[in-house]
Steps between C-alpha positions, in 0.01 A plus 500: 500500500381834431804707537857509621884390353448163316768378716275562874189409258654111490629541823179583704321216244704245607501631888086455450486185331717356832215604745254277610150606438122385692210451335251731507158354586132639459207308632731210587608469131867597379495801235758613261583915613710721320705733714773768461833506697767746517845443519756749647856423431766742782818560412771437775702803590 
């Protein structure tokens, strides 16, 4: 997490951990990637 309330930091952790990734495949092989993903958290009214 690179920035953001501690509180949405955990919360948009745990939110990612609960997705279900693919794996990414070159030349037939699987490959570890690195990626970044942003989070936006919206207030209700």
């Amino acid at each position: 997490v690179l920035s953001g309330q501690a509180s949405l930091a955990h919360a948009a952790v745990d939110a990612v951990r609960q997705w279900k990734y693919k794996p990414y495949f070159l030349n037939g092989e699987p490959v570890e990637i690195q990626t970044q993903i942003a989070v936006n958290f919206k207030l209700p009214n």
